[in-house]
C-alpha positions as CSV (number, residue, x, y, z in Angstrom):
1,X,251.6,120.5,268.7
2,X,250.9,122.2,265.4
3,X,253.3,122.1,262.8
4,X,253.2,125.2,260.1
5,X,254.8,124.5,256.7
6,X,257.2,127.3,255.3
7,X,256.2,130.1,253.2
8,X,256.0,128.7,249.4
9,X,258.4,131.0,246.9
10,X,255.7,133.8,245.3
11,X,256.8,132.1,242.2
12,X,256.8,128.8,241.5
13,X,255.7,126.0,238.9
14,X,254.7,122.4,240.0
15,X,255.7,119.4,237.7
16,X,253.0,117.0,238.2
17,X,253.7,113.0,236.5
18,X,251.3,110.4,237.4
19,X,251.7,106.3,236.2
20,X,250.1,103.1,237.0
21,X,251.4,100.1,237.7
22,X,249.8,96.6,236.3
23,X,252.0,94.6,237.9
24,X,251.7,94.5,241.3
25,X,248.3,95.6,240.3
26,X,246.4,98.0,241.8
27,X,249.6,100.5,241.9
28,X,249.0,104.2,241.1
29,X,251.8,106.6,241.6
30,X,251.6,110.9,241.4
31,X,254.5,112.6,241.9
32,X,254.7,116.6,242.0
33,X,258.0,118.6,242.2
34,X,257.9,122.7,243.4
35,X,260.8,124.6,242.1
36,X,261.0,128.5,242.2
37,X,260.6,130.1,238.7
38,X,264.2,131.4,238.9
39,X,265.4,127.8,239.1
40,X,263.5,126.4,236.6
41,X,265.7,126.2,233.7
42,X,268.9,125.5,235.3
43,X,267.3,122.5,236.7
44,X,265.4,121.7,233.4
45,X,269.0,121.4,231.6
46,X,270.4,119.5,234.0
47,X,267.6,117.1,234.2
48,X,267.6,117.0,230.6
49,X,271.8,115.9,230.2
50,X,270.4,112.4,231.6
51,X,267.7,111.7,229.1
52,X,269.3,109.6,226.5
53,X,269.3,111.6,223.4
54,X,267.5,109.2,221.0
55,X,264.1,109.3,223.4
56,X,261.3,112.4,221.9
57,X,260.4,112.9,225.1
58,X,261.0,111.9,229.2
59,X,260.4,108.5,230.2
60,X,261.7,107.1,233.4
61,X,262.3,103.7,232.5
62,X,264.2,105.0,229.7
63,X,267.1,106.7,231.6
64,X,269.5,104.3,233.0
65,X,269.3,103.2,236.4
66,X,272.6,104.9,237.3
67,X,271.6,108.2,237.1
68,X,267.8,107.6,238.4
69,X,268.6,108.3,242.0
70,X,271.3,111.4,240.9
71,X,268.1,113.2,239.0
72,X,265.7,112.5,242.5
73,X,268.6,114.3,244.1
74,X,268.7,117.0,242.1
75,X,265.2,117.2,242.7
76,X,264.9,117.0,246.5
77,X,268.7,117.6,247.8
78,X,267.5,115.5,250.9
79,X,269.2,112.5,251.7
80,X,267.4,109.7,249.6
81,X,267.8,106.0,250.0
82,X,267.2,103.5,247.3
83,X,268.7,102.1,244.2
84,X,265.7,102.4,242.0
């Protein structure tokens, strides 16, 4: 069976974030999100309300764990599992 992916918006920007992990070593992580151009900045401002406002820039372990899995759903309204 061949599975065909659906058609991708005509236009889109990709977010890509990469990290490595030194403990457990040997841990590298990329992560790309896909949003439609016209969704962009709405979902940029509400990403944004859950960075803490002393921090220059996005950080992950900087944004408390609370509202961690609220932003992944933002992201992908899938359900998600997880507390981290």
């Amino acid at each position: 069976m061949t599975r065909s992916m659906p058609p991708l918006p005509v236009a889109a920007r990709a977010y890509i974030d990469e990290s490595i992990r030194e403990s457990p070593p040997g841990h590298y992580v990329l992560a790309a999100a896909i949003v439609d151009d016209d969704q962009a900045d709405v979902l940029r401002h509400m990403l944004r309300s859950f960075i803490p406002r002393r921090a220059a820039r996005f950080h992950w372990h900087e944004v408390p764990a609370a509202n961690r899995l609220e932003m992944c759903h933002l992201l992908c309204p899938r359900p998600i599992s997880g507390t981290s």
